[in-house]
C-alpha positions in Angstrom: 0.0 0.0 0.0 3.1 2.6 1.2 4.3 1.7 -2.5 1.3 2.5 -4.4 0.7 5.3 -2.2 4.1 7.1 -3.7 3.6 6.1 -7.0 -0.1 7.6 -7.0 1.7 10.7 -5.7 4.4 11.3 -7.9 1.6 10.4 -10.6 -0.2 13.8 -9.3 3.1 15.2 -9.6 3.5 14.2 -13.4 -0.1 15.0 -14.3 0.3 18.9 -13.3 4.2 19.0 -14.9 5.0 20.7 -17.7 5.0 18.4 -21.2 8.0 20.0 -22.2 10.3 19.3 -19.4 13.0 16.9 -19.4 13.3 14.5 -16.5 10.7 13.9 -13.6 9.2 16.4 -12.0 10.0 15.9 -8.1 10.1 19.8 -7.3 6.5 22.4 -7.3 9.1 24.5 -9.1 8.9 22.3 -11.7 5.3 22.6 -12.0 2.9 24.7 -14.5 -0.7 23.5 -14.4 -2.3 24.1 -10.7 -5.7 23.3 -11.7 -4.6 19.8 -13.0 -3.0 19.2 -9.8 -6.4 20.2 -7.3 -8.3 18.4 -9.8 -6.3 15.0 -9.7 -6.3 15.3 -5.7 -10.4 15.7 -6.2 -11.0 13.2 -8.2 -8.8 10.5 -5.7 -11.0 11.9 -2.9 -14.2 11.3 -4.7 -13.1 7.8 -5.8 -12.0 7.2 -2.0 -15.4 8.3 -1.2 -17.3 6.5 -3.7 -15.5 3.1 -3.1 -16.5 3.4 1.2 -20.2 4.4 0.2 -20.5 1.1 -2.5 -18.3 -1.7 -0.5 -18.7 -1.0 3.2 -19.2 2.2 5.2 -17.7 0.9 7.9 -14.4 1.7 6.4 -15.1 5.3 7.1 -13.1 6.9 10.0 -9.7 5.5 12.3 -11.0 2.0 12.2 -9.0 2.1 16.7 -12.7 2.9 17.7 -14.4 0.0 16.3 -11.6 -2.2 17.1 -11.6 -1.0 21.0 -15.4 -1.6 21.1 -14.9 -5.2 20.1 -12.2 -6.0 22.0 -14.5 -4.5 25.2 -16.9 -7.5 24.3 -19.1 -5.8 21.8 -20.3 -7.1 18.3 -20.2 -4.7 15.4 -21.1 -7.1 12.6 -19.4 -6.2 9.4 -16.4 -4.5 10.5 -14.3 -6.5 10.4 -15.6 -8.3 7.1 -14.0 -8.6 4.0 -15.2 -5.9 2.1 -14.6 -3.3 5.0 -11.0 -4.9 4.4 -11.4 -4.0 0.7 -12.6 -1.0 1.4 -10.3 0.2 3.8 -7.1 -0.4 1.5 -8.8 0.8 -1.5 -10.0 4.0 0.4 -6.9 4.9 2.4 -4.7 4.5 -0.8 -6.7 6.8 -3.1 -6.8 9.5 0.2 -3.1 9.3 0.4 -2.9 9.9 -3.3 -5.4 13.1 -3.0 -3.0 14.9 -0.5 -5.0 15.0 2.4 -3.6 15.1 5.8 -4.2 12.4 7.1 -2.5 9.8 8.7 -2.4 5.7 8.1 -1.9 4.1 11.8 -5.6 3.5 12.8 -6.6 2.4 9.3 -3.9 0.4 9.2 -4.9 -1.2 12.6 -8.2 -1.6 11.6 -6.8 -3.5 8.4 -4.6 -5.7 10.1 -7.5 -6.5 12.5 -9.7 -7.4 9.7 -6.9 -9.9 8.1 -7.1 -11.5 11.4 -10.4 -11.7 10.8 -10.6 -13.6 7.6 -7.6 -15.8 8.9 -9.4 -17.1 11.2 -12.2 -18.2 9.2 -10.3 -20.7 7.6 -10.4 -24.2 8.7 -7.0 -24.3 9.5 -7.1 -21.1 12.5 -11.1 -21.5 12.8 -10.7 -22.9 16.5 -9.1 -19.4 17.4 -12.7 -18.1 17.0 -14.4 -20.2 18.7 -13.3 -19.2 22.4 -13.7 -15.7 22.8 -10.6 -15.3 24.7 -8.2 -16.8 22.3 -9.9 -14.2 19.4 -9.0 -11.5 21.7 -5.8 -12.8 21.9 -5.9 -12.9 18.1 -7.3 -9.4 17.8 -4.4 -7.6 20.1 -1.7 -8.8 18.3 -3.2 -8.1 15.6 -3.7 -4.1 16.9 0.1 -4.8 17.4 1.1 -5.5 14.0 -0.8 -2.6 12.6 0.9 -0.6 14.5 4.3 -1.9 13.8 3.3 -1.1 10.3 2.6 2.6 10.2 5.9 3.6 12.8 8.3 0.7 12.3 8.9 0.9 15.8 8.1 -2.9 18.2 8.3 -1.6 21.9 6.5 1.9 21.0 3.5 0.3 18.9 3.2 -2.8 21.4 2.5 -0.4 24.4 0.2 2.3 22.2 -2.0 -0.4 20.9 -2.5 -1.5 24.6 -3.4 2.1 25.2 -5.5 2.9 22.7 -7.4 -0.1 22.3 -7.6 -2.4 25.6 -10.0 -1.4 28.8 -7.8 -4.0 30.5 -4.8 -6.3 29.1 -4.8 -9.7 30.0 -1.0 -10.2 30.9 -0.5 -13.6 29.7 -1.3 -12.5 25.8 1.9 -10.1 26.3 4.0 -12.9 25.0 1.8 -13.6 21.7 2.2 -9.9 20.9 5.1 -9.8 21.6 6.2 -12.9 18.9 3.8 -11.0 16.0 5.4 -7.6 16.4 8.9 -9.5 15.9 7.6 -11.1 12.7 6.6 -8.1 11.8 9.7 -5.8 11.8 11.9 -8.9 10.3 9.2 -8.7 7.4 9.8 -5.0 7.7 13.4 -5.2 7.3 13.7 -7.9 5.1 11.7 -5.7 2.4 13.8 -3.0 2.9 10.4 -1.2 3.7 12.0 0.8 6.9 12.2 3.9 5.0 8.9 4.2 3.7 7.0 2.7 7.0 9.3 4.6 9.6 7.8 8.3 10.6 11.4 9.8 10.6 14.6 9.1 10.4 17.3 8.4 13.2 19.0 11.7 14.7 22.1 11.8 15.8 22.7 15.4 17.2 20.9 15.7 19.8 22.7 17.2 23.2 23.1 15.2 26.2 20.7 16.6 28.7 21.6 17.3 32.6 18.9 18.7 35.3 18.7 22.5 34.9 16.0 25.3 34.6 15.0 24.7 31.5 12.8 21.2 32.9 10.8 23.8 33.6 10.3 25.2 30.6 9.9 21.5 28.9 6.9 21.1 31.5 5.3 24.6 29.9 5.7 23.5 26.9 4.2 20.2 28.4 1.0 22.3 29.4 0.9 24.3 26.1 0.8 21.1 24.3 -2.1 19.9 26.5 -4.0 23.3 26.6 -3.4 23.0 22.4 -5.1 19.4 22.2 -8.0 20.3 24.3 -8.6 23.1 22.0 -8.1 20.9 19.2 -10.4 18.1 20.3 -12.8 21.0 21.4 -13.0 22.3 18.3 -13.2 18.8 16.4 -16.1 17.8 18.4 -18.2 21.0 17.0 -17.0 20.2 13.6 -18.5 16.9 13.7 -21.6 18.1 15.1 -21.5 20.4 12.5 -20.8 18.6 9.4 -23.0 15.6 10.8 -26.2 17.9 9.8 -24.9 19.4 6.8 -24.0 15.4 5.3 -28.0 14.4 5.1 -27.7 13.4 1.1 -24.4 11.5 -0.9 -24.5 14.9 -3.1 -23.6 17.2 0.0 -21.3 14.4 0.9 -19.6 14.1 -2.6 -19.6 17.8 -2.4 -17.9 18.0 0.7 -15.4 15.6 0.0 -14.4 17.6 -3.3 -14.4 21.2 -1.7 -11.8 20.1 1.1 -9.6 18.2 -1.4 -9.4 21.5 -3.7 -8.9 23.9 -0.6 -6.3 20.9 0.9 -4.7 20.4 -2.8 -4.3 25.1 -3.2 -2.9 24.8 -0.3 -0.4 22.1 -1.1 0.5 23.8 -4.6 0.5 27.9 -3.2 1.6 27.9 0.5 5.8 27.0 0.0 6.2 24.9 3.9 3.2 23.1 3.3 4.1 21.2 0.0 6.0 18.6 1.7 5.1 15.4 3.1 5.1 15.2 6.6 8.2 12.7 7.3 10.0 15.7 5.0 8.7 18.1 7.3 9.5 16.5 10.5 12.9 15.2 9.7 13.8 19.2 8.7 11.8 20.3 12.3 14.1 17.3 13.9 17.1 17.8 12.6 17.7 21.7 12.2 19.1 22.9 15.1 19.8 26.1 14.0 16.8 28.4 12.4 15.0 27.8 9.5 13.9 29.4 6.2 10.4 29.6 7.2 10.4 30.2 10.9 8.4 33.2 11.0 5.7 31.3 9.3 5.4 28.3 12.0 2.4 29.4 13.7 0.4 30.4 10.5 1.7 26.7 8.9 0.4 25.2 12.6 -2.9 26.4 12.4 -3.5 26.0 8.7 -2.6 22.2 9.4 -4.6 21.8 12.5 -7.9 23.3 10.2 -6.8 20.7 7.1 -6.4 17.5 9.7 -10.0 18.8 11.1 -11.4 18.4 7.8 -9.9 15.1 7.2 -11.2 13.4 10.2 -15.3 15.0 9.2 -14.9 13.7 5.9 -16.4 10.4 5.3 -13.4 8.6 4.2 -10.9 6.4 6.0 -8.5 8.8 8.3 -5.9 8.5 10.8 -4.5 11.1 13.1 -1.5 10.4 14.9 1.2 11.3 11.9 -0.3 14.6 11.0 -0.6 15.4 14.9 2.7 14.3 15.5 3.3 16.7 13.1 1.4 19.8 14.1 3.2 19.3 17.7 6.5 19.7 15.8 5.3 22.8 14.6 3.9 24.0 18.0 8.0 22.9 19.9 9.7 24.8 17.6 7.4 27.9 17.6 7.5 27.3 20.9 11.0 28.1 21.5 11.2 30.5 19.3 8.5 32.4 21.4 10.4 31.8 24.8 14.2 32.3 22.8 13.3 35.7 21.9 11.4 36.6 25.3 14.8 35.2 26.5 17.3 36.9 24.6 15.6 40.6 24.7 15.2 40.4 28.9 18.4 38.7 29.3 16.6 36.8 31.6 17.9 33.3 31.0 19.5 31.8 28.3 18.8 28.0 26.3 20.6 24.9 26.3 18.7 23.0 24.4 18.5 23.6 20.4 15.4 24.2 18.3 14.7 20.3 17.1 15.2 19.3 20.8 11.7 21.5 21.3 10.2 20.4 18.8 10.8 16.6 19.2 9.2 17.4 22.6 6.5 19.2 21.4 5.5 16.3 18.7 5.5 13.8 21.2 3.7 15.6 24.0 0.8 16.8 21.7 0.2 13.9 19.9 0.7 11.8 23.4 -2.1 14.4 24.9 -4.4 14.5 21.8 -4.6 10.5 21.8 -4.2 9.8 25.6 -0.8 7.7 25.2 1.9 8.2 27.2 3.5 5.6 24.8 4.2 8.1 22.0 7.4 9.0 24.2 8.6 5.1 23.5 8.0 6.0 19.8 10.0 8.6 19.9 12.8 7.0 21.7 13.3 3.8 19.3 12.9 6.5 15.7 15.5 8.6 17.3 18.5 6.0 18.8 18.8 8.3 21.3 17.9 8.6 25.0 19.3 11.8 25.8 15.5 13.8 26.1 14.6 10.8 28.1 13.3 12.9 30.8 12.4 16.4 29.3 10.1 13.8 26.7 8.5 11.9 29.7 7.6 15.3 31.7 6.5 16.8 28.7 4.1 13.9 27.6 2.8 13.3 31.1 2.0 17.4 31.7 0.2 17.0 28.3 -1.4 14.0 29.5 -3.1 15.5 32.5 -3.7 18.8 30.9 -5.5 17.9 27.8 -7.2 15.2 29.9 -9.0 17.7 32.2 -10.0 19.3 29.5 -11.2 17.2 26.9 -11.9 13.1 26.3 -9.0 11.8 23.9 -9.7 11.6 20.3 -10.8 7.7 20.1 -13.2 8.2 23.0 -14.7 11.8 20.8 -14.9 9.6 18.1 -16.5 6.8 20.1 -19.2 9.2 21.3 -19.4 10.9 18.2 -20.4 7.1 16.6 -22.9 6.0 19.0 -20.4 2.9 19.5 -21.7 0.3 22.6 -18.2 0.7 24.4 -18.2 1.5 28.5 -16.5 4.7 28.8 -14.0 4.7 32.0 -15.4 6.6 35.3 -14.1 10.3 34.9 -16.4 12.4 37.3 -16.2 12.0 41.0 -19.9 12.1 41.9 -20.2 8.6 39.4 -17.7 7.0 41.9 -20.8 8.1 44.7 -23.5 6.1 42.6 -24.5 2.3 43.4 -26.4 0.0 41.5 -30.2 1.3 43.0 -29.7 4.3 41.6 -28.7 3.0 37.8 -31.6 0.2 37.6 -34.3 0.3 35.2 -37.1 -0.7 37.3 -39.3 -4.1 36.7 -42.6 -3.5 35.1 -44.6 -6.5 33.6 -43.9 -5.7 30.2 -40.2 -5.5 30.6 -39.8 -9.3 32.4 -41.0 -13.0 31.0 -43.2 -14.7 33.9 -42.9 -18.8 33.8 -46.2 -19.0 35.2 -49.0 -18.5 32.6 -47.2 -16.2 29.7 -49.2 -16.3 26.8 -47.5 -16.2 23.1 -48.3 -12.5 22.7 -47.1 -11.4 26.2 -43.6 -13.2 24.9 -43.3 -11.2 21.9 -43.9 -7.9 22.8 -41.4 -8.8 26.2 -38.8 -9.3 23.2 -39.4 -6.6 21.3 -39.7 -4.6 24.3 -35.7 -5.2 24.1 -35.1 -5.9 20.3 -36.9 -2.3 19.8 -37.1 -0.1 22.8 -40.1 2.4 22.7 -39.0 5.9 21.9 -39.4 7.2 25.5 -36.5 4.4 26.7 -33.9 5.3 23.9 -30.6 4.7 24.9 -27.6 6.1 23.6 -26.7 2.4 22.2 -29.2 -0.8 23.1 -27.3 -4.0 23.8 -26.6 -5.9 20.9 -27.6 -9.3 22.0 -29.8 -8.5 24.7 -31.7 -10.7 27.5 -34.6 -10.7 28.8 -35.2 -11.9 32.8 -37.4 -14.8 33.5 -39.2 -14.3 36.9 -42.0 -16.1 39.1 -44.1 -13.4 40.9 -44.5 -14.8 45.0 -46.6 -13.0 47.4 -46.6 -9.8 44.3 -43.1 -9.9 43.9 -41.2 -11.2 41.0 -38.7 -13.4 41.9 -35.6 -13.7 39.2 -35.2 -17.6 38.3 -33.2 -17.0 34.9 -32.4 -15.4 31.7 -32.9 -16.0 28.4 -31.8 -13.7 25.0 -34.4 -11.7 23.3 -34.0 -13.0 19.4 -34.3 -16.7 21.1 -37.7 -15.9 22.5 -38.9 -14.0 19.5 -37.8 -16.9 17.2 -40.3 -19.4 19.7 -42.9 -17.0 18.8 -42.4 -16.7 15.0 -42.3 -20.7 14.9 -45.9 -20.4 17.1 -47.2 -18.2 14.5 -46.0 -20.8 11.6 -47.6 -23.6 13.9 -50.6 -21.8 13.7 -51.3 -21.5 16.9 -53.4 -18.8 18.9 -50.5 -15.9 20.6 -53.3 -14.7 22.7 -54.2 -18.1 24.0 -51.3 -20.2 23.6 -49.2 -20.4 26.8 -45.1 -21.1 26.8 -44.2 -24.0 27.8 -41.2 -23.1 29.5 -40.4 -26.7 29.9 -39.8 -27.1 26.5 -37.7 -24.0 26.7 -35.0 -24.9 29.8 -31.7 -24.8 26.8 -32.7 -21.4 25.7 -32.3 -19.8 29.7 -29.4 -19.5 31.7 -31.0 -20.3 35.3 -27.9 -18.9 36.8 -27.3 -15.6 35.3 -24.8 -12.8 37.2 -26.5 -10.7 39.3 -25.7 -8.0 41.9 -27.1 -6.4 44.9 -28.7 -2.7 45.3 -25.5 -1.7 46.9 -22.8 -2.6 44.6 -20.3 0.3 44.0 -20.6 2.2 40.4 -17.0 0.9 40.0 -17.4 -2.4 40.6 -20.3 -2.4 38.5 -18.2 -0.8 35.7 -15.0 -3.1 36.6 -18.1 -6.4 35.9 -18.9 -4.7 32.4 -15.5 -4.2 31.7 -13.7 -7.1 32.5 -16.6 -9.7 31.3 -17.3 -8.2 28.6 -21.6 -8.2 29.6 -24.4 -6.0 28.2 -26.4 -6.1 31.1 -26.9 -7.3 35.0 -29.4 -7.9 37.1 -30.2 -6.2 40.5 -31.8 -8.3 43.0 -33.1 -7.2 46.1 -30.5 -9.1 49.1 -33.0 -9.2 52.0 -34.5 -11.7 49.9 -32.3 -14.1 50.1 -32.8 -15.3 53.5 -35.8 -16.5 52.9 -36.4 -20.2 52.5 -36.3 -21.3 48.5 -39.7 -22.9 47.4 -40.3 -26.3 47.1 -39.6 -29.0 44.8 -43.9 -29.8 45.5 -44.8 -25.9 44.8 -42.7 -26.2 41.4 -44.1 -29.4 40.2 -44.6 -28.0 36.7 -41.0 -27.2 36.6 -37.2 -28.9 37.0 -35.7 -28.5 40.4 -32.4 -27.4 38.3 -34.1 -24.6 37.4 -33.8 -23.0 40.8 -30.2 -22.0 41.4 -29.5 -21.2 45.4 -28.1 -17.7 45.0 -31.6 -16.6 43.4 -34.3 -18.4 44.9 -36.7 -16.4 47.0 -34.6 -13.1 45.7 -36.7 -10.0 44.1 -35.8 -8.4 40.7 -35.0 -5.0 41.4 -34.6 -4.1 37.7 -32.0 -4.5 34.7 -28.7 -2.1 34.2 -27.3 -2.4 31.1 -23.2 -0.9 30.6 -25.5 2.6 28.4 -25.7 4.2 32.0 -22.0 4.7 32.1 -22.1 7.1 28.9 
């Protein structure tokens, strides 16, 4: 893809050349014809566009927020098919070849994680699939190797894809991760690919660095950083909100798409420091220590790029952001220093140590670190430089970012989450949700929202399940469950007791098959006999009192949809008898239900 990528670009290059020239044309100097060259970088972006809208839309975006939602137990059916895969390689390759900035590690995760999809379909790795926690396993080295592919860097993209993508990492899968990364830089190397998957090249004149003032100033920058990917992230959100009403019709949408790629492509061809790709621009921000030809320009060229990586990421087209972020905090270290050098220098106040391209390999990794919410981006940094001599002005830098922009703002893949309506549980961030408990999250019983196993008719089953299938409008959630259950219950003395579970499409498939039978719904009773394989009599439940955490630590680490909340007093009293149940097995009654009240249902949508 890298490889088709260039030759797409230096295609756009040739197309807007002049005829007469000798020789390629490598240089905008060289170039004569801007309107060929916007309307090349138009015509990708439409194709890109066209090819998401016809094979799979679920190709549109990162791709780290769908993956993240499925590895925290949720099923998004179709993204991680075959022609999202298509889909996702075609698109991402013809918006590489427009010119937009964008960058390729999330689509490229979201690629690898569909190849480990359709490997293990195949007889031979089918069993991987079979146990959900070995296709976990399957999926996070799989995040792994995407990773490995966009930076060329093992350590750095083993630790970010654990950030970005895992609510929790089961330690024991470290080792398979570990093993694909490996076989992934040898394949690297052994195609001589490291130049074209790296994000910069080594530096070798960097200062050793010694405790001093100017930790101080790395921290500021640290907080500048953060202060510039709330912003950012603030701004991005409106945007979205934005855009999402203007994108009602595929015209608007074609439209949009082609009016970003022309204002993108003028931009390329008339502004001078923005016609380079962005591993030429950060290897000249990394390795000029002394000034540069367009200095004075740096914080025009930042926000320009910030607005064009804003664009990128409304547009519906596949779209990564760490490269061009990585970027636009290169930008921000070096104006950065420029701003606090010539403060410096005019009150003779203090003096710097450091040179420019130390700033600004600071700056990269402590925006793009506080934009995404990974302190691994300093690891990154450290294996693309050989050099551990900003090993601790990095680190503070990164961490300041990290709190700052976290206070602020949610990190991008979480805005994007929310932004997608995505069934992922967000982590706990306010204080007064550490005060809740499980009585005060509870959607209360009511008869149409539970399955009695004492004279349900047909009818009363299927409007229980589509009760849950299709919530009324009043009960919209931000996301329903997926796969969700309904509770069985036996009302004693006017209250219903929980006996079991069972899933909402199996009970409305016994319905439809009553209807083919020809039987009456509104007279026909369930024989919940007939029925014991389709409930689990011992589903998970919890008390009224059970911390919000705990409840959130369940969702999380299980990987559930939805608990139940029985009432605890109940369960000292005596169970019922075998002689009271006649009608029903005596296995149906597990010990840690019986004789216990059904509070109500919480499902992991009251943690958004």
């Amino acid at each position: 893809m890298d490889v088709t990528q260039e030759w797409l670009k230096a295609l756009r290059m040739k197309v807007a050349c002049d005829p007469s020239r000798d020789g390629a044309c490598k240089d905008f100097d060289t170039l004569n014809f801007p309107l060929s060259y916007i309307s090349y970088s138009v015509v990708m972006v439409v194709l890109a566009y066209l090819v998401c809208q016809l094979l799979s839309t679920e190709a549109i975006g990162s791709g780290i927020p769908q993956v993240k939602t499925i590895l925290g137990g949720a099923s998004l059916p179709g993204t991680l098919g075959p022609k999202t895969f298509v889909a996702k390689c075609v698109g991402l390759t013809l918006v590489q070849a427009g010119g937009l900035w964008v960058g390729k590690e999330g689509p490229y995760v979201h690629i690898a994680s569909c190849l480990a999809y359709m490997l293990t379909s195949l007889p031979l790795f089918r069993s991987c699939r079979q146990s959900r926690t070995r296709w976990m396993q399957v999926l996070s080295a799989a995040v792994c190797c995407g990773v490995v592919s966009t930076f060329g860097c093992p350590f750095g993209a083993l630790l970010f894809s654990i950030e970005v993508t895992a609510s929790f990492f089961v330690v024991h899968h470290l080792w398979t991760s570990m093993v694909c990364v490996l076989c992934c830089t040898i394949t690297i190397k052994l195609f001589q690919a490291s130049n074209t998957i790296d994000l910069f090249q080594p530096i070798n004149n960097l200062p050793a660095w010694d405790i001093s003032w100017e930790l101080i100033n790395f921290a500021l920058l640290g907080v500048v950083a953060g202060l510039t990917g709330g912003l950012f992230a603030w701004i991005l959100t409106k945007m979205l909100e934005y855009t999402k009403r203007f994108k009602t019709t595929r015209k608007r949408q074609i439209l949009f798409c082609a009016v970003s790629a022309a204002l993108v492509a003028a931009c390329d061809y008339y502004v001078p420091w923005l016609r380079n790709c962005d591993k030429f621009t950060i290897n000249e921000l990394f390795s000029a220590q002394g000034p540069l030809d367009w200095d004075r320009s740096l914080f025009f060229v930042l926000i320009i790029k910030l607005l064009g990586i804003a664009i990128a990421i409304c547009l519906p087209l596949p779209a990564g952001v760490f490269a061009p972020t990585f970027l636009a905090g290169a930008l921000l270290g070096r104006f950065y220093y420029l701003v606090t050098f010539t403060i410096g220098d005019s009150t003779k106040l203090f003096s710097f140590e450091k040179p420019a391209n130390a700033y600004a390999i600071i700056g990269a990794a402590a925006l793009s670190g506080g934009f995404t919410r990974t302190i691994s981006t300093a690891v990154v940094v450290f294996e693309l430089t050989n050099n551990l001599s900003l090993l601790v002005p990095v680190i503070t830098a990164v961490l300041v970012a990290y709190t700052v922009n976290g206070a602020l703002m949610p990190s991008f893949y979480d805005v994007m989450l929310i932004f997608r309506e995505l069934p992922y549980t967000p982590a706990l961030l306010r204080d007064d949700q550490y005060a809740l408990s499980a009585k005060d999250m509870l959607d209360p019983v009511t008869p149409r929202k539970v399955a009695c196993l004492r004279g349900t008719t047909m009818r009363e089953l299927e409007e229980v399940a589509r009760y849950y299938l299709q919530p009324p409008k009043d009960q919209m959630r931000h996301h329903s469950p997926v796969d969700p259950y309904v509770p069985v219950v036996q009302y004693q003395a006017g209250r219903p007791v929980l006996r079991g579970t069972a899933k909402a499409l199996d009970l409305e498939m016994v319905t439809s098959e009553s209807y083919e039978m020809g039987e009456d719904p509104e007279y026909t009773l369930v024989d919940w006999t007939a029925l014991a394989d389709l409930i689990d009599w011992s589903p998970l439940v919890v008390g009224p009192n059970t911390p919000a955490a705990r409840l959130h630590f369940i969702f999380t680490m299980l990987g559930l949809e939805q608990v139940a909340v029985i009432d605890v007093d109940g369960l000292s009293e005596p169970p019922p008898t075998q002689a009271s149940n006649s009608s029903l097995s005596g296995s149906f009654m597990p010990a840690h239900v019986n004789g216990a009240s059904l509070l109500g249902i919480i499902d992991k949508d009251k943690f958004n």
